[in-house]
N, C-alpha and C positions, 0 to 999 in steps of 0.2 A: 742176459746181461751183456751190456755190449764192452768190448776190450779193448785196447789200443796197444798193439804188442810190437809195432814195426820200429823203426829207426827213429822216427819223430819222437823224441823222447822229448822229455820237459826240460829246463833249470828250474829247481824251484828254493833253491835256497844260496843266492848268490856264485859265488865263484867256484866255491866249494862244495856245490851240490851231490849229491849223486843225480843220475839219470837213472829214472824208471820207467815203470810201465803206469797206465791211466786205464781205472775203473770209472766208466759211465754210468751214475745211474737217473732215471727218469723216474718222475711220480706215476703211481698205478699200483691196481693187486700185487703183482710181485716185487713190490719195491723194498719192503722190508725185508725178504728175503734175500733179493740180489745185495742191499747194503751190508746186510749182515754175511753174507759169504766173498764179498770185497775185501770187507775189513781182515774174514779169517786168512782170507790169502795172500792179501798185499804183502810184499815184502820191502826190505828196508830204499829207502828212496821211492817206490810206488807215489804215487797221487788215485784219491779214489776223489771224483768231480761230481756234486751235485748238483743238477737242472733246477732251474726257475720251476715253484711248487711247493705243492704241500706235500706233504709223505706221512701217510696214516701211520704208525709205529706202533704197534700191542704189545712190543717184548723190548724187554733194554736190552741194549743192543754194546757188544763191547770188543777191545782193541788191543791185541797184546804182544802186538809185533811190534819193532822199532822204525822209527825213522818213516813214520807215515805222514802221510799229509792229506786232510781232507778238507776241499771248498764248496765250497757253494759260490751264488751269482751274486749275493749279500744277502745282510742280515735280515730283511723285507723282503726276501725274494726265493732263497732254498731255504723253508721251513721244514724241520721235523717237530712233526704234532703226537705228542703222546698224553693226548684227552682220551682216547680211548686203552690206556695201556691196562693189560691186565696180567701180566708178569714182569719180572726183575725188580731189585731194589731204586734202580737209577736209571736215567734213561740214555746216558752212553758211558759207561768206565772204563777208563784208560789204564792198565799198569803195564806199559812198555814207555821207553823214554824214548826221547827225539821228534814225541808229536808235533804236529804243526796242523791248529786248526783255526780255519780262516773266511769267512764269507758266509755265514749263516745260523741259522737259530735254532734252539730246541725251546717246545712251548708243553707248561702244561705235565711235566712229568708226574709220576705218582710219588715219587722220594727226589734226592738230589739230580738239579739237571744234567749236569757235567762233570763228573769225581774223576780225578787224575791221584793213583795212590802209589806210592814207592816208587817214583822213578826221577829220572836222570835228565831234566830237559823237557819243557812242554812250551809252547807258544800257541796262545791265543788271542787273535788279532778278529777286532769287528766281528763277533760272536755275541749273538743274544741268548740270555736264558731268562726267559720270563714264563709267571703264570697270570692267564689273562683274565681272570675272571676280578683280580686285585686283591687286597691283604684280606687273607684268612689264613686261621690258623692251621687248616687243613692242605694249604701246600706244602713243595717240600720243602725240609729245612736250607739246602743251599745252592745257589745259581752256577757259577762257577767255583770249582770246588780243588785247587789242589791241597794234597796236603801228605806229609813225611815226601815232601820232594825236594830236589836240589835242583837251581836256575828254573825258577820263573819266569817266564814273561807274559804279562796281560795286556795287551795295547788297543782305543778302540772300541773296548766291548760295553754291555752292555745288562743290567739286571735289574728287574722287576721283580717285583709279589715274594718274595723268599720271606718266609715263617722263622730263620733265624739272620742269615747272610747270605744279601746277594754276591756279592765277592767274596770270598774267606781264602784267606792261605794258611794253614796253621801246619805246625811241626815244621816245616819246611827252613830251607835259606838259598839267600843267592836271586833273591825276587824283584820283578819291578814292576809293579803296577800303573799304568799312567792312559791319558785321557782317554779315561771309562768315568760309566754314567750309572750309580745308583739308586734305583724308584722304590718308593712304595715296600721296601723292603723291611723287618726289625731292625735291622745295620746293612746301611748301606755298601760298608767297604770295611773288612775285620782283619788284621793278621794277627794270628793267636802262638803263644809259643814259638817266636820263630826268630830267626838270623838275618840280619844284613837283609834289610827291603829299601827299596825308593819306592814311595809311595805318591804321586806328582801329578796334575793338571787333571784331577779328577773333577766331577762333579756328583755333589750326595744333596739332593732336597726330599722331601717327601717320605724318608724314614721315619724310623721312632729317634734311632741316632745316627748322623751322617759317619762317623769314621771310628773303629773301635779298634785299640790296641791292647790287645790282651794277654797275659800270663795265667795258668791256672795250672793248680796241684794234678800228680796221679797222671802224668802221662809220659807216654815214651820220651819225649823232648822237654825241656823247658827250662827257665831262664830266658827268655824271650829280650833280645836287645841288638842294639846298632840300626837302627831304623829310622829314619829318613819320610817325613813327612810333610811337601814342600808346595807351594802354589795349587793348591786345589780348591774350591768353593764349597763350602758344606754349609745351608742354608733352608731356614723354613722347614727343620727336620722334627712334623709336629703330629707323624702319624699314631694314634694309639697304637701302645705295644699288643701286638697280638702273635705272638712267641707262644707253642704249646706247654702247658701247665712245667715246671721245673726246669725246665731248658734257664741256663745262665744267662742270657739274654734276655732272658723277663726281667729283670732288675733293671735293664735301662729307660731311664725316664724319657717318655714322650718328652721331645723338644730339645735333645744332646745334639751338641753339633759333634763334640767327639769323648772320647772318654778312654783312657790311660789307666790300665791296674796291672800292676805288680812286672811291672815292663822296668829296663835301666838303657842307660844311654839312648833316650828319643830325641830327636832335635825337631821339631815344629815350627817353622819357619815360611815366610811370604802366602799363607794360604789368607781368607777372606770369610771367615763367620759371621752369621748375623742370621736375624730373625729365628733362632730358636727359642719356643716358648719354657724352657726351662734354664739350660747354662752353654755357653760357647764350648768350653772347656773343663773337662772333671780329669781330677788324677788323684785316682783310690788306690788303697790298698787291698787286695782280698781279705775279703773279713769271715768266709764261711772257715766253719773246722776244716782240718786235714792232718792225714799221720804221715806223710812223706815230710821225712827231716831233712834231705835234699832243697826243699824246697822253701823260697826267699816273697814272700806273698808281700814286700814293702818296694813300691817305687822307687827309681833312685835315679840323679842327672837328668831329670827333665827338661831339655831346653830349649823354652818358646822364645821366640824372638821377632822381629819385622813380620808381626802377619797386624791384619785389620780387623779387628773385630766392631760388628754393629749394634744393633741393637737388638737386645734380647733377654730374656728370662722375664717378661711384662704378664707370664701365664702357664704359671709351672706345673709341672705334673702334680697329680695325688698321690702316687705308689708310695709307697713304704719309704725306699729311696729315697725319692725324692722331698717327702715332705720332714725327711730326717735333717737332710741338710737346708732345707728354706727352714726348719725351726731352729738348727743352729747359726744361720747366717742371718736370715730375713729375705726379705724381698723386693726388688729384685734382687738375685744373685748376682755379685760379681762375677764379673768377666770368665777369669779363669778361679775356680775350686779347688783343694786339695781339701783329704780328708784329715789331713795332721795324725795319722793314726802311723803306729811306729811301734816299734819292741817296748814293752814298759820300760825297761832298765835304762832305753834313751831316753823314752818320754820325761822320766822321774828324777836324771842324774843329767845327762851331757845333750839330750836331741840329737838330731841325726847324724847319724857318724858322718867323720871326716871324710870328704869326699864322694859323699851321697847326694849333698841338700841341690834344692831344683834351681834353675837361674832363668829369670824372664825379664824381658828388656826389649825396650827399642819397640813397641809394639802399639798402634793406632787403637784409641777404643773412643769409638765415640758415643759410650754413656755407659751408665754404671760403673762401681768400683772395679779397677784392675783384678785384684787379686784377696781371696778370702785364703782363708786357714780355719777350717770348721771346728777345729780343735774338737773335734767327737768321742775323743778317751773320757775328757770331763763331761762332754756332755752325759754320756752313758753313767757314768764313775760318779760322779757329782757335781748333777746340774744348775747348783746351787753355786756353785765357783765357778761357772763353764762361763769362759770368755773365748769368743772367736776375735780374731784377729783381722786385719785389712793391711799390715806392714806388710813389706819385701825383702822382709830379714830372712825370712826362711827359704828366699829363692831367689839370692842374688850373688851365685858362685860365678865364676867364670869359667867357662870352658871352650876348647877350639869347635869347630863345625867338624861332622863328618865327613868320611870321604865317598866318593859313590860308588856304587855297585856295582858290580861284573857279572853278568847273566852269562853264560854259554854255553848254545844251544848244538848237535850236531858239530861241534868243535870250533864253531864260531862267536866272538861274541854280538849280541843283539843289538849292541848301541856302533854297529860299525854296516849292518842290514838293512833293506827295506823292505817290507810283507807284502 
């Protein structure tokens, strides 16, 4: 392994860097070796630099010193290939903060490409994590992967083939995801359970669904809110769901451009839907059981506003799902969806509590109705009264805009950087 241990140190994170030392490594027999004893040695401010190349990888390979930073020459250019991997779950896990990874790709893992777990600070900038053979159920579940972390940053990057989520941040807060590209993935772009995201100048086509905001029962974190969902194109997201059998992500219907459960305070704003063959926009409730009484499985302050939606829902899914809500609504769907599902005692006496109900406005569609209300309590309860709705009574509150979000990484923050 070749080392760079003289005076020539780096900047590698603005003004406030530290200076380290610089691991080389090169493609060949011992490359997986020298990476993985790089990694164990770097210390904080180090840079380990990956050459132009493929890098054969058998073992995941992982990182748990701080304040590292590893490049490659780009995403096309320093590939690590783990087609051949025959140990670890993942094929690079981070649990030290202050990572900083930038310039290159992992292909092909046997589980998650890139998991970042517990820590303090990650930035990943122009990183791929794709599998190239395309959607089967037999990749791994997630492309880039942090999650119970605090200050995100995704910038740049890049996810293909993922079995559940090419991007996911879940548990997490303090995030910002922005111009990355979700393919061929079950969801293109997820944050699950999580705090304070900007989510922005993305692009999502070719999934089952381009942008999933999600809440779900039984976990360390949740209550999932103040999230920020702004200019991004989520479009033609008409991949069959091919999600391993019981994974929560098999419920989303081939052709979502995004889909909202059990989230509060989202704002959706200037993004561009269109050509999904099911619905631009769903915002459910969780409907499966659960015995955490912590836990609020009803949307709440949804607020869509100046985005464009086109045309879509012309070729809806069959799943269970979806043919629940095209039999309560019909076909095509409107624009945006809600499932009207809510506590009985609001359903039955007053509807949704004061200062819950969603507000959508100001918003381009050019064809189909704006907005449904599936009203799915009667459907279920008595589909013989079950009327769906197309008013804007149930989602025309007022509420301010969010404000944005503070990443920071290494003691700096990332909207004041450049990678």
């Amino acid at each position: 392994m070749i080392r760079h241990f003289a005076a020539a140190t780096v900047v590698l994170w603005g003004q406030s860097a530290f200076a380290g030392n610089e691991y080389h490594i090169f493609p060949g027999d011992a490359a997986e070796e020298q990476l993985q004893e790089a990694l164990i040695l770097a210390e904080p401010g180090d840079t380990i630099i990956l050459a132009d190349g493929v890098y054969d990888i058998r073992n995941g390979l992982s990182l748990d010193n701080p304040d590292v930073t590893i490049v490659g020459g780009g995403m096309d250019r320093s590939i690590l290939s783990f087609k051949n991997q025959s140990g670890g779950a993942e094929g690079l896990l981070i649990t030290a903060g202050g990572a900083i990874l930038k310039d290159f790709a992992v292909e092909d893992t046997k589980g998650d490409a890139i998991k970042i777990k517990g820590v303090d600070g990650v930035a990943i900038v122009r990183v791929r994590a794709e599998w190239t053979n395309g959607p089967d159920e037999t990749n791994g579940a997630y492309g880039l992967y942090p999650v119970q972390t605090k200050n995100v940053y995704i910038d740049g990057s890049v996810a293909i083939g993922a079995s559940d989520a090419g991007i996911y941040v879940g548990q997490s807060e303090n995030i910002i995801v922005r111009n990355s590209r979700g393919e061929y993935n079950v969801a293109g772009l997820e944050i699950e359970n999580s705090y304070y995201a900007d989510v922005y100048a993305n692009e999502l086509t070719n999934n089952t669904g381009g942008i999933l905001i999600f809440d779900l029962p039984n976990l360390p974190q949740q209550g999932g809110h103040t999230i920020r969902v702004f200019d991004n194109k989520s479009y033609a997201n008409n991949t069959d769901n091919f999600a391993p059998q019981g994974n929560i992500v098999g419920l989303v219907p081939r052709g979502t451009g995004m889909l909202i459960m059990a989230n509060r305070d989202v704002e959706v704003f200037g993004n561009d839907m269109r050509d999904n063959d099911t619905v631009n926009v769903a915002i459910m409730s969780y409907v499966e059981g659960f015995e955490d009484e912590t836990y609020d499985p009803t949307p709440k302050r949804i607020h869509i506003h100046d985005n464009v939606f086109g045309v879509s829902g012309g070729n809806p899914d069959t799943s269970e799902f979806a043919e629940i809500v095209t039999g309560a609504l019909g076909t095509p769907l409107p624009n945006i969806i809600w499932d009207g599902v809510m506590p009985l005692p609001n359903f039955f006496l007053w509807g949704i509590e004061e200062g819950g109900r969603h507000s959508i406005h100001d918003n381009v569609y050019e064809a189909n109705p704006p907005f449904g209300n599936a009203n799915l309590i009667m459907y279920f309860a008595a589909r013989w009264l079950h009327k769906p709705s197309l008013s804007m009574k149930d989602a025309s509150e007022t509420y301010p805009s969010l404000g944005p979000v503070s990443v920071v990484i290494r003691g700096v923050d990332v909207n004041d950087q450049t990678f």
